[in-house]
GUROKE-472438 format. One record per residue (C-alpha): z, x, y; residue number from 1. Coordinates in pm, 1 decimal. Layout:
N
Z / X / Y / NUM
...
END
This chain:
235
13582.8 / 17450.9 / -259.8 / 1
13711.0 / 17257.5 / 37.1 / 2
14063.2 / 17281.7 / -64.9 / 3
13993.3 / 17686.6 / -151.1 / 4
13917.7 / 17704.3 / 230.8 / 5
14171.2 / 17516.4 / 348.3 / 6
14414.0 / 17745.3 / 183.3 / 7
14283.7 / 18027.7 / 319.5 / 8
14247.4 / 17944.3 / 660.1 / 9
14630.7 / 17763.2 / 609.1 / 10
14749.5 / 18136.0 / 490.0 / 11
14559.0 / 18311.1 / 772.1 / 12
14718.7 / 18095.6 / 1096.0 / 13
15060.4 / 18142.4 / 926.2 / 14
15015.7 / 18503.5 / 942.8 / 15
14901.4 / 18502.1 / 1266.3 / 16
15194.9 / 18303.8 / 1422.4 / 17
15448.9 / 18539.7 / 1194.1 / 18
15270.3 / 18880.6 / 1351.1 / 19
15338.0 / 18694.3 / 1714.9 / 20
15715.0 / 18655.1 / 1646.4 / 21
15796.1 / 18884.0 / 1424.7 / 22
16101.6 / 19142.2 / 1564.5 / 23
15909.7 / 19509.7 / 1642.3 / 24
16055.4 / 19740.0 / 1469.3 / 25
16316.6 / 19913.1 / 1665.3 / 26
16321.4 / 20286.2 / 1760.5 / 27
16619.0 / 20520.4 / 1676.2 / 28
16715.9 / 20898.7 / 1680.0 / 29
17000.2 / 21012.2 / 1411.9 / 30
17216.0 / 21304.2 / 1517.5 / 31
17549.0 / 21497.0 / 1406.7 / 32
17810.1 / 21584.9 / 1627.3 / 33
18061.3 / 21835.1 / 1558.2 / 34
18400.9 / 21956.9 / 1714.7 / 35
18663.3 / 22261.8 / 1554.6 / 36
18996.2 / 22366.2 / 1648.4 / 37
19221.6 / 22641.1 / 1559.6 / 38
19602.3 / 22601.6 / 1559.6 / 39
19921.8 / 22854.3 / 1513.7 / 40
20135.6 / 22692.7 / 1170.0 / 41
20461.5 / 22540.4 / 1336.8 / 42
20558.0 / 22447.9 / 1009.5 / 43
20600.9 / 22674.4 / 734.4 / 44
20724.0 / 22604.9 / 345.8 / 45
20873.7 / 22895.0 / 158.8 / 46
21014.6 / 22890.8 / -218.6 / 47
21271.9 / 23036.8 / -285.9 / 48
21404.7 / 23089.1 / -659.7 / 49
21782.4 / 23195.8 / -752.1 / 50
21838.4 / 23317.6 / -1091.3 / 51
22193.0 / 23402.2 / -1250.0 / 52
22231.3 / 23714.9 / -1351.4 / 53
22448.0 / 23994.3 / -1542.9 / 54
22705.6 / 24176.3 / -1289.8 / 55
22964.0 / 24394.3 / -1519.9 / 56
22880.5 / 24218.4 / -1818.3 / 57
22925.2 / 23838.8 / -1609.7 / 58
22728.7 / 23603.5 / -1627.4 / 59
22696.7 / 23536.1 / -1218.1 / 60
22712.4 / 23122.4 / -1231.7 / 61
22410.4 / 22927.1 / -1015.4 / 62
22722.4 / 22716.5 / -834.2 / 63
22760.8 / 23076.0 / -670.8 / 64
22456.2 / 23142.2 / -592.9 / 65
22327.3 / 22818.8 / -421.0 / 66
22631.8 / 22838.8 / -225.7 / 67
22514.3 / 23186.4 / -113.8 / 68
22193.4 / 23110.2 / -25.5 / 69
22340.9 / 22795.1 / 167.0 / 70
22573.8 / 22993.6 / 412.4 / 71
22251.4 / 23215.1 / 460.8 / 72
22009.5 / 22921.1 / 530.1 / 73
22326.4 / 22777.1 / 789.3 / 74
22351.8 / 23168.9 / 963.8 / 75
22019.8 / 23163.1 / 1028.4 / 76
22024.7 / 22861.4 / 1200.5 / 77
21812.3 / 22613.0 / 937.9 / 78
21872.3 / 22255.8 / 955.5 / 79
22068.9 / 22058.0 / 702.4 / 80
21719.3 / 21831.5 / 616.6 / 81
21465.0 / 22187.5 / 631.8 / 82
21657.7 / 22314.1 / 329.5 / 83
21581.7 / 22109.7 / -12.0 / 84
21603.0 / 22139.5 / -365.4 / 85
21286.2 / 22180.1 / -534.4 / 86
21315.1 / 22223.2 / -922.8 / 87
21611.3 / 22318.9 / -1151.8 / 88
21596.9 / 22462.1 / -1483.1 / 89
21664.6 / 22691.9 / -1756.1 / 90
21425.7 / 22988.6 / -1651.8 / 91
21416.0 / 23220.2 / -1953.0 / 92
21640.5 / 23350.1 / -2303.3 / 93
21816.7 / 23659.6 / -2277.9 / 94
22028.6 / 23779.2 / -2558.8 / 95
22344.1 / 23962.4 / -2513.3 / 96
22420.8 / 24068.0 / -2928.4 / 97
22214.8 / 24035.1 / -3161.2 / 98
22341.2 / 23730.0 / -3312.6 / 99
22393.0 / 23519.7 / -2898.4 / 100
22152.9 / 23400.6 / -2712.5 / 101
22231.9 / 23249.9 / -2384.0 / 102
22032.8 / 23084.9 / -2109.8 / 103
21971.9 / 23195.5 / -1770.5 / 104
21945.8 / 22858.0 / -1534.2 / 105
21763.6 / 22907.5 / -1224.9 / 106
21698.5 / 22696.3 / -897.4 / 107
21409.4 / 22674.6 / -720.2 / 108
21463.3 / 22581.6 / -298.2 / 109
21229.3 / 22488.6 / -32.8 / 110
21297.0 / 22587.9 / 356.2 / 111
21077.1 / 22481.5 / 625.2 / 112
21013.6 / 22717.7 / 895.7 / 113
20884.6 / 22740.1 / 1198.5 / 114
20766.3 / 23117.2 / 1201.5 / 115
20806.0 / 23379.2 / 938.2 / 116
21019.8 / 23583.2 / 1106.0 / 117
21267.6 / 23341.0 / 1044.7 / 118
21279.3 / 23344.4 / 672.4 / 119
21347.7 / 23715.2 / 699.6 / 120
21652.5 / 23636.8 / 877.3 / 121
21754.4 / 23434.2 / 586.7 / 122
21669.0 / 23656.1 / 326.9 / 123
21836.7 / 23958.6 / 527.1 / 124
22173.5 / 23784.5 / 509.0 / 125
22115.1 / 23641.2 / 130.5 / 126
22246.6 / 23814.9 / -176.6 / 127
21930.6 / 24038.2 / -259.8 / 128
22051.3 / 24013.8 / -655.1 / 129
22013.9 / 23650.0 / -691.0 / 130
21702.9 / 23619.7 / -570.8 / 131
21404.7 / 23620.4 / -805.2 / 132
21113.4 / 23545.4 / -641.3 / 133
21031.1 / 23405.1 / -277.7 / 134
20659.9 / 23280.9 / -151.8 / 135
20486.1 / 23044.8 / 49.7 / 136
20438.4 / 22704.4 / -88.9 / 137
20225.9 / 22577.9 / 230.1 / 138
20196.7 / 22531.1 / 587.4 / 139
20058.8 / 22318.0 / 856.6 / 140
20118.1 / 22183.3 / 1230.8 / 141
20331.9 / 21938.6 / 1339.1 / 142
20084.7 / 21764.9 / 1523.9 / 143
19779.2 / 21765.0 / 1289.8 / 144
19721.8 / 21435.0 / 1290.1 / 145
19695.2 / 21375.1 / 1686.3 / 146
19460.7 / 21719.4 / 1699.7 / 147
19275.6 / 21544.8 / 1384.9 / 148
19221.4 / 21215.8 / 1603.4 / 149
19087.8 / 21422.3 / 1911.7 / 150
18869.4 / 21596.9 / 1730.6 / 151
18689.7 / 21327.9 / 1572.7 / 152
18678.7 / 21176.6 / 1952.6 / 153
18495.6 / 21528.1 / 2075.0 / 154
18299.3 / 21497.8 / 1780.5 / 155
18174.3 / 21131.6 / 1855.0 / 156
18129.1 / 21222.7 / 2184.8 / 157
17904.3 / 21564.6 / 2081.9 / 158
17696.4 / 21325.9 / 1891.8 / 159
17653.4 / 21111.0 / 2213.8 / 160
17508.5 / 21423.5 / 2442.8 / 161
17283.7 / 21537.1 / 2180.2 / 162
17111.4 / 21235.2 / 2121.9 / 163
17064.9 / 21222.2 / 2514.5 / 164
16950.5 / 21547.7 / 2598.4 / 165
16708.4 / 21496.2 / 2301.6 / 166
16599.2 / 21196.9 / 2418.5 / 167
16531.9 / 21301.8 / 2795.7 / 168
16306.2 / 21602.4 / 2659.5 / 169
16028.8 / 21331.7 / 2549.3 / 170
16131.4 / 21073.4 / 2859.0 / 171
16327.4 / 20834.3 / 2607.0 / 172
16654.9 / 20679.8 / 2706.0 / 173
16952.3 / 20607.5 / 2494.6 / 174
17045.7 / 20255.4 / 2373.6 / 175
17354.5 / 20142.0 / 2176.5 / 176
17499.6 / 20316.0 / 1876.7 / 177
17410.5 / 20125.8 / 1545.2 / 178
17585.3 / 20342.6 / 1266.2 / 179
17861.3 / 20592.9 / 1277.5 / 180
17975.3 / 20795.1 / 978.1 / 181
18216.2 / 21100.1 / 992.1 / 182
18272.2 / 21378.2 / 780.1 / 183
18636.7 / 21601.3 / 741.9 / 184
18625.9 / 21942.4 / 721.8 / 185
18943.7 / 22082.5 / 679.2 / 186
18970.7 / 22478.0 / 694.5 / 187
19353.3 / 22587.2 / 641.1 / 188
19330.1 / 22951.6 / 695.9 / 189
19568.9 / 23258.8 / 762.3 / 190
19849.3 / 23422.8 / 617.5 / 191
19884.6 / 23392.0 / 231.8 / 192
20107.2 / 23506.4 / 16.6 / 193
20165.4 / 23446.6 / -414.2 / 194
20521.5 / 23442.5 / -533.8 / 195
20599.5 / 23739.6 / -624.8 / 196
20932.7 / 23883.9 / -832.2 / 197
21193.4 / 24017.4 / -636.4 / 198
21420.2 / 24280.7 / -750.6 / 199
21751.3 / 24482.7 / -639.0 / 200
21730.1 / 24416.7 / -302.6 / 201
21447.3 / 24139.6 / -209.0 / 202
21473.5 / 24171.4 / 170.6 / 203
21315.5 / 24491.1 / 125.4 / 204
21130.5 / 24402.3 / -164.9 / 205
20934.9 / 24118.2 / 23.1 / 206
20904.5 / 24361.5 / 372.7 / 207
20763.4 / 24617.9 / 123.4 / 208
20549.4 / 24339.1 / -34.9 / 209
20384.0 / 24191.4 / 271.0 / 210
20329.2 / 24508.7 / 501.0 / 211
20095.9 / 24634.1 / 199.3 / 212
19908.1 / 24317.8 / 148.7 / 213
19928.4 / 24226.0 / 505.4 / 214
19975.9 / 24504.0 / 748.9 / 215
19923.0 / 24214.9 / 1022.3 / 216
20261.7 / 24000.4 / 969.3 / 217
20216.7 / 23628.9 / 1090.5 / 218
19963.3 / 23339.5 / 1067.7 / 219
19600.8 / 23337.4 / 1133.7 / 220
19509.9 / 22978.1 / 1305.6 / 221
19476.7 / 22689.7 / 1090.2 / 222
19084.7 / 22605.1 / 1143.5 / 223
19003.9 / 22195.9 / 1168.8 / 224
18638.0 / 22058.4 / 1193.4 / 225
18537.5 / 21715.9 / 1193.8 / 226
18145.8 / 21648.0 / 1202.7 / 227
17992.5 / 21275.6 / 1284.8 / 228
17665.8 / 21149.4 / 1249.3 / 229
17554.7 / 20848.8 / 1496.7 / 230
17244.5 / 20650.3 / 1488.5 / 231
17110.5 / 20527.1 / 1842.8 / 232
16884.6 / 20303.8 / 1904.4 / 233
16595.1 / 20424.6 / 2175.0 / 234
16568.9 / 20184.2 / 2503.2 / 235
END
């Protein structure tokens, strides 16, 4: 019995002495801070496709055609490393008799831009006949990754006056930050078009094309959000 009470009043000072220096438990507020901009494309990624093709019973060789295309890129004032190759390869079977069959290579290009007016320079002063199809592959900015970086400052910084205004409605004040987590949204909006097929003359072809499905020609504004959420401790 003695030792029963010994325990218990052993188990009762050591709780005692842990409530007296035991760490309170420390106040916080958790908030989400959020910053957007919109940006104009600077850089802009058509595809262009060649395609031999049958002029007075010729075969019209690719050689020809990518050197076509090339003088058209250089007249519109491209540079050298904006104009790539992007896929080569025997497109589709066409016979010519009955008893031939011959294949029809074709030659996929990419040309970075910086507006779209430009590509219709090129294609204006391209051979309309080789063409077989032209669209946008993608776009972006230039500088996406610095506006990327000052949004997720703004948004840090969103978090920061949020959790202060909230805290000076109840006469709280606003200690250090104890966890920061972010979250991307990227919103790449605007301007869209699907390869399409280009026949006879595909400068008009692609004018006719995008005035129907886009009376507005150009680029909307590339949309970027970037949202954080801070914990703070409260003074």
């Amino acid at each position: 019995m003695k030792h029963l009470v010994a325990s218990i009043i052993f188990i009762c000072a050591c709780t005692a002495v842990f409530a007296q220096t035991a760490t309170p438990v420390q106040k916080r507020i958790s908030v989400t801070g959020t910053a957007e901009m919109e940006v104009v494309p600077d850089e802009i990624y058509f595809r262009i496709v060649l395609k031999e093709y049958l002029k007075d019973k010729n075969k019209v060789p690719l050689e020809k055609l990518e050197k076509e295309l090339t003088q058209a890129v250089t007249a519109a004032g491209i540079a050298k490393e904006d104009f790539m190759v992007e896929q080569v390869e025997g497109y589709s079977w066409s016979r010519k008799k009955k008893d031939e069959a011959q294949l029809y290579n074709s030659k996929s290009f990419i040309i970075k831009v910086s507006t779209p007016e430009k590509i219709d320079e090129v294609l204006s002063k391209s051979n309309a006949e080789s063409i077989y199809s032209v669209g946008i592959r993608n776009y972006s900015h230039s500088k996406i990754e610095e506006y990327k970086k000052q949004l997720k400052i703004q948004a840090i910084k969103a978090a920061k006056a949020k959790a202060t205004y909230l805290l000076e409605a109840i006469d709280e004040k606003l200690g250090s930050v104890i966890e920061v987590s972010e979250y991307a949204y990227n919103h790449i909006g605007g301007f869209y078009m699907e390869e399409a097929q280009i026949s006879n003359n595909a400068y008009m072809e692609y004018n006719r094309y995008v005035e129907e499905e886009y009376p507005s020609v150009g680029f909307q504004k590339i949309k970027l959000q970037f949202q954080v959420s801070a914990v703070f401790a409260i003074q």
